[in-house]
N, C-alpha and C positions, 0 to 999 in steps of 0.2 A: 345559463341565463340568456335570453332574448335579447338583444340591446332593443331600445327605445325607437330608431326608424322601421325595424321587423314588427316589433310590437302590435307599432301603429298601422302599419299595412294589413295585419291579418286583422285588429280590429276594425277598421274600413273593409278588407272583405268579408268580415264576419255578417257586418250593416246592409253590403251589398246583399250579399246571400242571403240573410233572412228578409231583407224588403222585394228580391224576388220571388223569395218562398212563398210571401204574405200575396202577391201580384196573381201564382199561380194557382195556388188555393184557391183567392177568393174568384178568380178566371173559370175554375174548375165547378166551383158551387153555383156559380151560374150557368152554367152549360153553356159557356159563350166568350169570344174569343174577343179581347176589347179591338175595334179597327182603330186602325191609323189614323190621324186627324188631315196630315196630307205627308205627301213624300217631298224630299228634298234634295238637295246637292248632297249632304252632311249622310245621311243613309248609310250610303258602304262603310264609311269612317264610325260611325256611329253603333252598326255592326260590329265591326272588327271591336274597340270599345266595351260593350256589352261581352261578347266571345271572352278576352282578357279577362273583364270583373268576374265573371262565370267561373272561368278556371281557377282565379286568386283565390272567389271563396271557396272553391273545395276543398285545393288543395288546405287552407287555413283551416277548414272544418276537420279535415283528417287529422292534419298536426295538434290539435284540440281534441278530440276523441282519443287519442294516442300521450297527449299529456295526463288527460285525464286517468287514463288506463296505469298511467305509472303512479298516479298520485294514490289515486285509487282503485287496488284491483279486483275488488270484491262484484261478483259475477261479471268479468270479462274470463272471455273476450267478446262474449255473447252482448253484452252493452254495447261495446266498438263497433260489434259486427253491426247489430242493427242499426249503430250511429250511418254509417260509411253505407249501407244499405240505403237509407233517408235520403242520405247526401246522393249519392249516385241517380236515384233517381230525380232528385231535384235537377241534379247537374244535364241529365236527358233531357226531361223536360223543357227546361228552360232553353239548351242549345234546341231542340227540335222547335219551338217556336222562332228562336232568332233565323234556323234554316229557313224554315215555311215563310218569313217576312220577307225573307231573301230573295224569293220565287215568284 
């Protein structure tokens, strides 16, 4: 059993993850990359930040694909696979954007 602080951190990165899922998608349906409104002090920290929540949700997406898998194994691993598939490429995506902002 999860205790209740873990719990709560993969469902916070779960929130992170799919609100930048949603950011990248709707990024991608417009053929266009939203700009920056301006730069600031906060930036690098704010990078580093975004990088962190990136990695919490995968790793949380994996460990979620992988409970599920035990709960339910019926067509795994081919389910998992293409979960961790999704996730992986969200997970590029997203850091090659926070890269390129970098730049």
């Amino acid at each position: 059993m999860i205790n209740k602080p873990v719990r709560f951190a993969i469902i916070v990165a779960l929130i992170v993850f799919g609100w930048l899922g949603y950011l990248f998608i709707s990024v991608q349906a417009q053929d266009q990359i939203i700009p920056l409104e301006q730069t600031s002090v906060y930036d690098k920290r704010l990078d580093e930040i975004g990088k962190e929540a990136i990695e919490q949700a995968y790793r949380a997406r994996v460990i979620d694909l992988f409970e599920i898998w035990m709960r339910d194994p019926e067509g795994q691993p081919e389910r998992a696979t293409i979960g961790v598939r999704r996730a992986r490429n969200a997970y590029i995506s997203a850091m090659t954007e926070l890269d390129r902002h970098q730049k």
